[in-house]
C-alpha positions as CSV (number, residue, x, y, z in Angstrom):
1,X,69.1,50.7,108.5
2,X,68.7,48.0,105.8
3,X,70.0,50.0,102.8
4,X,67.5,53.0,103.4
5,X,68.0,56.3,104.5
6,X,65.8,59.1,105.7
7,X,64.7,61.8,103.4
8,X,62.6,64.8,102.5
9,X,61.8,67.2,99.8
10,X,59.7,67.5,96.6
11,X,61.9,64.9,95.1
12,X,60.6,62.5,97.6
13,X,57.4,63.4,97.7
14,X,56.4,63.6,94.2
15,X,56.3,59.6,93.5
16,X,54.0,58.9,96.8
17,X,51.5,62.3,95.8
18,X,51.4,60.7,92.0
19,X,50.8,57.2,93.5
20,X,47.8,58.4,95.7
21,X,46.6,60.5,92.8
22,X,46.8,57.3,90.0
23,X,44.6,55.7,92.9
24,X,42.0,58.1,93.2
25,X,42.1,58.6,89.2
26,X,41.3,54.5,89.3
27,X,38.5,55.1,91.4
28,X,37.2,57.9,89.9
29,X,38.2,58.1,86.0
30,X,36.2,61.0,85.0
31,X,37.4,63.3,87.7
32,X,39.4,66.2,86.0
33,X,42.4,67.9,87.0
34,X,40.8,70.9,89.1
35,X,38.9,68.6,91.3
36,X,42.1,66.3,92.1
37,X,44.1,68.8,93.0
38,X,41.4,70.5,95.5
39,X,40.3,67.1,96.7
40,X,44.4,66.0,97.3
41,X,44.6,69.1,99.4
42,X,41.4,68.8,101.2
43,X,42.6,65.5,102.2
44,X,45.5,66.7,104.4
45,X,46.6,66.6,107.8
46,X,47.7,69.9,108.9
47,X,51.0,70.0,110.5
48,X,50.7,73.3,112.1
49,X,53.4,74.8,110.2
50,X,53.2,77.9,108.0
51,X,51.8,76.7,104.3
52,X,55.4,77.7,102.9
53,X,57.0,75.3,104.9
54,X,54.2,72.3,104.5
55,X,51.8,73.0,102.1
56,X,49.1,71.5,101.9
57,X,50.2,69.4,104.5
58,X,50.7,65.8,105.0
59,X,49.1,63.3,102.8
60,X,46.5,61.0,104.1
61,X,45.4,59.0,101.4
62,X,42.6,57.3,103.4
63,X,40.6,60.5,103.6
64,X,41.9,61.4,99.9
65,X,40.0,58.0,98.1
66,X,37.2,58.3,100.8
């Protein structure tokens, strides 16, 4: 597998989410905290599991800097 290993979790998550979100803060400097997190949310693919199993749902950072 080349060294990596499959994983999942907040732990794994949180560095991609914080990526994505340092990109859209480039973008758009001035947006403040309320408006990234409703905008990272409205950006997701629903998974079609309950929200306490995914969330939001899957990130798609295409539609989040869009």
């Amino acid at each position: 597998t080349g060294g990596y290993e499959k994983r999942s979790g907040t732990s794994m998550s949180t560095p991609v989410v914080s990526g994505a979100i340092a990109l859209l803060l480039e973008k758009y400097p001035s947006m403040d905290n309320h408006t990234v997190k409703n905008r990272l949310c409205a950006s997701c693919d629903d998974l079609g599991f309950p929200h306490s199993r995914q969330g939001c749902g899957l990130l798609n950072v295409t539609r989040l800097l869009g």
